[in-house]
Jmol script that loads the backbone (N, CA, C; Angstrom):
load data "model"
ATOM      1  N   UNK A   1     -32.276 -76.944   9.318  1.00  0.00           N
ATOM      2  CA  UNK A   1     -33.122 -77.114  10.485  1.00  0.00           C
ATOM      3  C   UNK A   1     -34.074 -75.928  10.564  1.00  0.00           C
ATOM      4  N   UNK A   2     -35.382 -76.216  10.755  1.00  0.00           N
ATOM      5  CA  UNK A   2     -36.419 -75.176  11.094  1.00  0.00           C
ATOM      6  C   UNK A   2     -36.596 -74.706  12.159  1.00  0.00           C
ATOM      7  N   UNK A   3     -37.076 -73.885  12.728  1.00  0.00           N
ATOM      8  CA  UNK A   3     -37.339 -73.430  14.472  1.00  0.00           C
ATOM      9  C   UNK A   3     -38.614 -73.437  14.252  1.00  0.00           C
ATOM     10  N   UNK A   4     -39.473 -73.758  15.465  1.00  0.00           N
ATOM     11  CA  UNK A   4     -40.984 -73.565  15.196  1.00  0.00           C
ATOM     12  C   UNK A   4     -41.091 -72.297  16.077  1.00  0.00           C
ATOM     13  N   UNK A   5     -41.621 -71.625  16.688  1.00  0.00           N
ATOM     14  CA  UNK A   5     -41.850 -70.300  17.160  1.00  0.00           C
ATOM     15  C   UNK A   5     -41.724 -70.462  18.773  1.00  0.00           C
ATOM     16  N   UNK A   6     -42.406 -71.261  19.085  1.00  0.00           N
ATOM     17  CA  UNK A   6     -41.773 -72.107  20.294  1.00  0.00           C
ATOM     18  C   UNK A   6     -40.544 -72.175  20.777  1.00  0.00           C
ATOM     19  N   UNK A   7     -39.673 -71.652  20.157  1.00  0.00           N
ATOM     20  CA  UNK A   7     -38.529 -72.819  20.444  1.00  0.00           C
ATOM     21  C   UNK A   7     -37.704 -71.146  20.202  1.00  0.00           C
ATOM     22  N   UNK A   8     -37.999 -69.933  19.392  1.00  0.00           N
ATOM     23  CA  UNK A   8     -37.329 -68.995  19.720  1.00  0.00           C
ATOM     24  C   UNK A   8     -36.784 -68.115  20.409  1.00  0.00           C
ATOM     25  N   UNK A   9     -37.032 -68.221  21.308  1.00  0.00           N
ATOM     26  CA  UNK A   9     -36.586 -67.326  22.525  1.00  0.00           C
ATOM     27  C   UNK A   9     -35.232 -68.250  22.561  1.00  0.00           C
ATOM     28  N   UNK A  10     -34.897 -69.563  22.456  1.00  0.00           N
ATOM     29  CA  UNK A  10     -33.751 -69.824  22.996  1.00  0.00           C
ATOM     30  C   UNK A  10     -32.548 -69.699  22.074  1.00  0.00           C
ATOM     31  N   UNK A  11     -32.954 -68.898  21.045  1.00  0.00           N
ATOM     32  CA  UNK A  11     -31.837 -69.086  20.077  1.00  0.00           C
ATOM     33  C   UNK A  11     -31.490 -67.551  19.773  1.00  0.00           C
ATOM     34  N   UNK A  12     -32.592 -66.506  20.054  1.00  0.00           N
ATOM     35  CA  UNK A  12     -32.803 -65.003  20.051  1.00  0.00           C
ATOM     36  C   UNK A  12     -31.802 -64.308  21.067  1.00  0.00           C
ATOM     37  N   UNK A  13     -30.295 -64.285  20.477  1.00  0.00           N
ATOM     38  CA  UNK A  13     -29.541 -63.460  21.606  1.00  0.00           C
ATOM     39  C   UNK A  13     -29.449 -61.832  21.555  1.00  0.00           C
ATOM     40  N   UNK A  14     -29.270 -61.194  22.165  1.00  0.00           N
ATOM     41  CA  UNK A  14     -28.296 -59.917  21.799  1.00  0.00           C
ATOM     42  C   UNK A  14     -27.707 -60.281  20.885  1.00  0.00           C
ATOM     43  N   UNK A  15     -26.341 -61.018  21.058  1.00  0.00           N
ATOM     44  CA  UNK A  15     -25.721 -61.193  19.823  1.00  0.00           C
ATOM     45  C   UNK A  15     -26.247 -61.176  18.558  1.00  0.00           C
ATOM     46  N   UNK A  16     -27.005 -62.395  18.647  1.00  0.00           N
ATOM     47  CA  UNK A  16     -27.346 -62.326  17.245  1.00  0.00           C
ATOM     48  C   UNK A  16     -28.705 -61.673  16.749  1.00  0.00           C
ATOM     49  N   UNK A  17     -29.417 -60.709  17.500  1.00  0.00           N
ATOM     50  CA  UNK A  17     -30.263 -59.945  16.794  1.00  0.00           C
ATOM     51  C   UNK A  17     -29.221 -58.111  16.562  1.00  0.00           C
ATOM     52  N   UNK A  18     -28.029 -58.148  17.251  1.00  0.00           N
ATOM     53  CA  UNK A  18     -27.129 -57.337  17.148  1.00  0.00           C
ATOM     54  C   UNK A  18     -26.547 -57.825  15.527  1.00  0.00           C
ATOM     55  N   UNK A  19     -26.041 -58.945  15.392  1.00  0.00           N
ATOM     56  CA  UNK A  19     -25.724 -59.753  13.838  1.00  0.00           C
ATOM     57  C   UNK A  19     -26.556 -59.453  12.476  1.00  0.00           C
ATOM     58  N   UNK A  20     -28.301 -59.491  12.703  1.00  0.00           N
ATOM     59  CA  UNK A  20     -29.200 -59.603  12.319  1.00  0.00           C
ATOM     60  C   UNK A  20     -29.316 -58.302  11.775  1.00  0.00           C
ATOM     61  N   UNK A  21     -29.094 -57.173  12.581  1.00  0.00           N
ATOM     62  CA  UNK A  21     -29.060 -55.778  12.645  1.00  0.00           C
ATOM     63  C   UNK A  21     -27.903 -54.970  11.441  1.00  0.00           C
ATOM     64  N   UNK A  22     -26.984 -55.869  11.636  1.00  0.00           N
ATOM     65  CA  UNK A  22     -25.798 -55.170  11.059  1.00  0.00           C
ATOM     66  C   UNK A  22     -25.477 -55.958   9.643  1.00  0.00           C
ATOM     67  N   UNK A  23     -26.116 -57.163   9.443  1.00  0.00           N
ATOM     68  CA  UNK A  23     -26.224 -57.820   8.101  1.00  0.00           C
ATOM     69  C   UNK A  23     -27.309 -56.567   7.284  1.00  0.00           C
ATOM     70  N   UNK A  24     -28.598 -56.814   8.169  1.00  0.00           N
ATOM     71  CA  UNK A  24     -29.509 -56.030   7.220  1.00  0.00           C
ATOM     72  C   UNK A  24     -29.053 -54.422   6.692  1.00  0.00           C
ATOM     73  N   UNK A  25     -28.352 -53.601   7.272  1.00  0.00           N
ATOM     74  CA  UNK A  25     -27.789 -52.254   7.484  1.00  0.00           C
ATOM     75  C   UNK A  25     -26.587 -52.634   6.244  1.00  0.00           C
ATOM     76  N   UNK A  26     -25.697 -53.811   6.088  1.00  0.00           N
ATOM     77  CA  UNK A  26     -24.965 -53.619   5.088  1.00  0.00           C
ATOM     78  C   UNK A  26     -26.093 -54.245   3.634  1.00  0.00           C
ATOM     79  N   UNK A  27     -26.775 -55.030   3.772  1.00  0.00           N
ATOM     80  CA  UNK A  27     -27.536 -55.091   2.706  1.00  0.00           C
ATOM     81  C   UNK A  27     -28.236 -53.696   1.962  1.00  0.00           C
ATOM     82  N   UNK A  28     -28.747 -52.747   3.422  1.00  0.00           N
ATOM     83  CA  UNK A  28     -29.431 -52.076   2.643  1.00  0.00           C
ATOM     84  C   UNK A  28     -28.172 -51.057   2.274  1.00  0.00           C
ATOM     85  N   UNK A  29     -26.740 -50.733   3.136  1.00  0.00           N
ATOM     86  CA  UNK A  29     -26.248 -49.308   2.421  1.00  0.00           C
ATOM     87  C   UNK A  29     -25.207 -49.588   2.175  1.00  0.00           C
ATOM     88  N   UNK A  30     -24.617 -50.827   2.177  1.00  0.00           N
ATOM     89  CA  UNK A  30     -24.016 -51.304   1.479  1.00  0.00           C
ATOM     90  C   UNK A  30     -22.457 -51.740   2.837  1.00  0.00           C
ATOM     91  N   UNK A  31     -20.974 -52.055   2.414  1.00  0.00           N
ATOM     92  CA  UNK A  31     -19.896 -52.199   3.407  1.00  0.00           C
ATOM     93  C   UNK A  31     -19.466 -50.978   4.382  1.00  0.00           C
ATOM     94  N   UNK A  32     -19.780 -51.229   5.220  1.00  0.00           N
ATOM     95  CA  UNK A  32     -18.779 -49.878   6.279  1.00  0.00           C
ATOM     96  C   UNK A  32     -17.794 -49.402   5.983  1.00  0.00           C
ATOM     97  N   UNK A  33     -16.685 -49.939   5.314  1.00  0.00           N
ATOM     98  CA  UNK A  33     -15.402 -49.581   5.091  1.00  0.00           C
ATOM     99  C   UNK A  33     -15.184 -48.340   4.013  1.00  0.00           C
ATOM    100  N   UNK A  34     -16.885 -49.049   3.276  1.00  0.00           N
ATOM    101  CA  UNK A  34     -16.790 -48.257   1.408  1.00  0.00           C
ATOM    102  C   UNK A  34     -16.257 -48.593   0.854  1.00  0.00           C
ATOM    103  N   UNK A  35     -15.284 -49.964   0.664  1.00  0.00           N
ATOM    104  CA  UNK A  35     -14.325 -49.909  -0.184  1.00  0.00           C
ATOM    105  C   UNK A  35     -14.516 -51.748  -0.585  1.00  0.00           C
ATOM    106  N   UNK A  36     -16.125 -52.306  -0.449  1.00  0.00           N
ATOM    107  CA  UNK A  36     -16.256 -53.371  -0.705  1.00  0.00           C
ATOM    108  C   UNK A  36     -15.607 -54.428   0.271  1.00  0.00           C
ATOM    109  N   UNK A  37     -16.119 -55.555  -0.297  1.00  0.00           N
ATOM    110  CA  UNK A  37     -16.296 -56.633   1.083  1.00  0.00           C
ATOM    111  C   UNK A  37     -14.520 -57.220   1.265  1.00  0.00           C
ATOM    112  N   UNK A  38     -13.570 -56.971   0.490  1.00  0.00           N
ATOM    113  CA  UNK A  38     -12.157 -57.449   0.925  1.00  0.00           C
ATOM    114  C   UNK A  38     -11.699 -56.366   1.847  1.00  0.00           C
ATOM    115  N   UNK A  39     -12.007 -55.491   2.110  1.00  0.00           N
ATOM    116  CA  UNK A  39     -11.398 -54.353   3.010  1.00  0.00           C
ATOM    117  C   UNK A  39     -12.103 -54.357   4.615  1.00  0.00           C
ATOM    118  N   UNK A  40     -13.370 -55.799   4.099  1.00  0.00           N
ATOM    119  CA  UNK A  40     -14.221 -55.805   5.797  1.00  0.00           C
ATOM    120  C   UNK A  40     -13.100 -56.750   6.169  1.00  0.00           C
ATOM    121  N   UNK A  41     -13.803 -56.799   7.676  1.00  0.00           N
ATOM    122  CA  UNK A  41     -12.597 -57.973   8.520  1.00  0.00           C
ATOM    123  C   UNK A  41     -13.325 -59.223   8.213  1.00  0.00           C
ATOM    124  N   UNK A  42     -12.760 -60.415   7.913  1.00  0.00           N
ATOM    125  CA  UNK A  42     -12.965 -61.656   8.047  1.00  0.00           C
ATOM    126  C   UNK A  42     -14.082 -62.023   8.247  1.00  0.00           C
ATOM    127  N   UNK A  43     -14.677 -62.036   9.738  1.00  0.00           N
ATOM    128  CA  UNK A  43     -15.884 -61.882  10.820  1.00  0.00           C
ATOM    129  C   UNK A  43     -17.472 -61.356   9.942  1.00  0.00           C
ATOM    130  N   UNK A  44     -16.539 -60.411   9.499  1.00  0.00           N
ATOM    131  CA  UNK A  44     -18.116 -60.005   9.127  1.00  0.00           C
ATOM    132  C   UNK A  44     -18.431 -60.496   8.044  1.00  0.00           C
ATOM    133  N   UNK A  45     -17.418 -60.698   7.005  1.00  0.00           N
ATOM    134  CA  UNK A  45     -17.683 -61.381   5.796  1.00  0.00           C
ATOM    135  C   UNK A  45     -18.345 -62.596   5.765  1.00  0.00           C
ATOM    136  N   UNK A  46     -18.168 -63.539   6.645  1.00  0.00           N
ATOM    137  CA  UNK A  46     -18.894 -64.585   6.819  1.00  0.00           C
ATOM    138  C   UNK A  46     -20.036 -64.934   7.480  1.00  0.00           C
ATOM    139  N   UNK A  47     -20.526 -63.846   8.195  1.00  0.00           N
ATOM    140  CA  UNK A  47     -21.659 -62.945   8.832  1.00  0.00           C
ATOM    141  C   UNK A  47     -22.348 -62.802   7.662  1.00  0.00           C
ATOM    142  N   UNK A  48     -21.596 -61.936   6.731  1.00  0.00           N
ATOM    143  CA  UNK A  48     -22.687 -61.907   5.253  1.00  0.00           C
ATOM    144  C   UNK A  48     -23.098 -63.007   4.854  1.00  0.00           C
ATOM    145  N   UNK A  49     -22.006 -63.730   4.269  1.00  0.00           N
ATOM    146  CA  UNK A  49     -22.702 -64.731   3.773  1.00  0.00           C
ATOM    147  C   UNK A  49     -23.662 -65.849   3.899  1.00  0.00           C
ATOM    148  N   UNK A  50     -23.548 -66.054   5.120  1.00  0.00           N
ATOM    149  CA  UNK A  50     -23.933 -66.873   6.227  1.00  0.00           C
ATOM    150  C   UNK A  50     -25.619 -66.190   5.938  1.00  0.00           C
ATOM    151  N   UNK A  51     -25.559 -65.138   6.496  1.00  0.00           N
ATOM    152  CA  UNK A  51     -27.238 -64.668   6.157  1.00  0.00           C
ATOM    153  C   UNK A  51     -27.745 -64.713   4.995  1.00  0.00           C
ATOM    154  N   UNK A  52     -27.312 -64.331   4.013  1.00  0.00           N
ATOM    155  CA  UNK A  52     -27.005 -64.055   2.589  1.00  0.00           C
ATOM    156  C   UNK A  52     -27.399 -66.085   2.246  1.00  0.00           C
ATOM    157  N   UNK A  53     -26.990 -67.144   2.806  1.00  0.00           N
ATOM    158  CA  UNK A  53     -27.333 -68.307   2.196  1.00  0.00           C
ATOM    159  C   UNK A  53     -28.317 -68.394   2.849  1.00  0.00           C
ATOM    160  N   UNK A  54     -29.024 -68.653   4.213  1.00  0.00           N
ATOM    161  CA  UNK A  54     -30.127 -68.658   4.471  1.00  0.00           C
ATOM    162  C   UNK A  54     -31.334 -68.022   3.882  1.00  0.00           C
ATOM    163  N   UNK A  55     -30.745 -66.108   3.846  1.00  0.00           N
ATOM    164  CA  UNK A  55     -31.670 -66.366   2.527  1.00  0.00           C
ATOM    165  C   UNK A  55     -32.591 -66.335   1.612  1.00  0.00           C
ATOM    166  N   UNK A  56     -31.525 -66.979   1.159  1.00  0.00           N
ATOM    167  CA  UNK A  56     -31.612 -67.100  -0.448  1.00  0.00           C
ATOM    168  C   UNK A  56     -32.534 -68.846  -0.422  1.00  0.00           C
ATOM    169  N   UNK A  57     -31.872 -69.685   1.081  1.00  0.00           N
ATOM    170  CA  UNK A  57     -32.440 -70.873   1.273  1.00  0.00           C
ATOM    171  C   UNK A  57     -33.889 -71.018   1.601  1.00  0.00           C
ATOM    172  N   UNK A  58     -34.119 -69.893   2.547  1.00  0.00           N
ATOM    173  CA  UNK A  58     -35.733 -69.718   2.928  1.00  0.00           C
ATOM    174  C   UNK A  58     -36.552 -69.143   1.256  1.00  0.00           C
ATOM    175  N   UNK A  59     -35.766 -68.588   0.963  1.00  0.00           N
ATOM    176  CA  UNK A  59     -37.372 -68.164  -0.412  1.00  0.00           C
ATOM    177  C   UNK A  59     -37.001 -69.402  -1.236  1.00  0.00           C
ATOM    178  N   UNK A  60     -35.995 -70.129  -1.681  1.00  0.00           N
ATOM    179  CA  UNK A  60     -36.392 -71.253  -2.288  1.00  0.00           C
ATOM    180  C   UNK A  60     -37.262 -71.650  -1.823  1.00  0.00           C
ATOM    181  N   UNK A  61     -37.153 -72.459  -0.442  1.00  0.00           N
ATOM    182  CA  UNK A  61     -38.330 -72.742   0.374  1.00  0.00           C
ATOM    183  C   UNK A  61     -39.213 -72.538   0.316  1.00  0.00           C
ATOM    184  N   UNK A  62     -39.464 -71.102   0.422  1.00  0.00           N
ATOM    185  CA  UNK A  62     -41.172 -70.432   0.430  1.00  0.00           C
ATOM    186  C   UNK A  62     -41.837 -70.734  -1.073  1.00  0.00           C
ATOM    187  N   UNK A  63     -41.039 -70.999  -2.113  1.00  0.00           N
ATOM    188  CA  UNK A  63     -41.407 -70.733  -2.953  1.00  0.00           C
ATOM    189  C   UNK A  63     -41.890 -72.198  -3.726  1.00  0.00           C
ATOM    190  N   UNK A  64     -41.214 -73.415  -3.400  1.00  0.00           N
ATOM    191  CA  UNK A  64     -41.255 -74.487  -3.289  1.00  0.00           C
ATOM    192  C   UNK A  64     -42.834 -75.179  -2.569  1.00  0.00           C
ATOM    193  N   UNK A  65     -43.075 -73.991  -1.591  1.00  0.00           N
ATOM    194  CA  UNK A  65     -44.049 -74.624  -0.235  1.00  0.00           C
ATOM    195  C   UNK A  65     -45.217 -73.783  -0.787  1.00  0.00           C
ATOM    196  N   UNK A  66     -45.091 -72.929  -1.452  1.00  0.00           N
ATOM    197  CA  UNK A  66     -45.954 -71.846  -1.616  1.00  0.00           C
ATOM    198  C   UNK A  66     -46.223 -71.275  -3.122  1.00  0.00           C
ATOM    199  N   UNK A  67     -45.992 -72.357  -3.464  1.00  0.00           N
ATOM    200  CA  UNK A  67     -45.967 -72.039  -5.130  1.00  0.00           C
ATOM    201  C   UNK A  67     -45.402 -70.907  -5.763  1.00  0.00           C
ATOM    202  N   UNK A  68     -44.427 -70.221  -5.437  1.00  0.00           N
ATOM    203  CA  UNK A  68     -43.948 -68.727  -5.864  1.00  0.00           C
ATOM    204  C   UNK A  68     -45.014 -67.384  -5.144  1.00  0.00           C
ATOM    205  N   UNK A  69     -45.631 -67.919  -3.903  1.00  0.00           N
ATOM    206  CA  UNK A  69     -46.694 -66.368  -3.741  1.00  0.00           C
ATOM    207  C   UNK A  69     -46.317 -66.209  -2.629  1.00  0.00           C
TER     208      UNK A  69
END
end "model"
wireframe off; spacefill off
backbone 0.3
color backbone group
């Protein structure tokens, strides 16, 4: 499902720009724990991935819609 821009404010929580925040922070420096993603709790692991398929789903997308540019 797409959001058109319109329609964001209702989906833009704390929560999840708090989510948004703490996906990008382990992308860029890697697990909190240090000791790789079996030593995170549950929660967050699927937090990763979860962002982590979107994505990977949006640049197919873009790339599909946009010829690779």
């Amino acid at each position: 499902m797409r959001l058109q821009r319109k329609d964001f404010s209702n989906y833009i929580t704390d929560e999840l720009s708090q989510l948004i925040q703490m996906w990008h922070r382990i992308s860029a420096y890697g697990w909190p724990q240090g000791k790789g993603y079996l030593a995170e709790p549950e929660f967050v692991r699927s937090i990763v991935e979860l962002f982590d398929r979107e994505k990977a789903g949006y640049i197919a997308w873009e790339k599909k819609n946009n010829g690779g540019h």
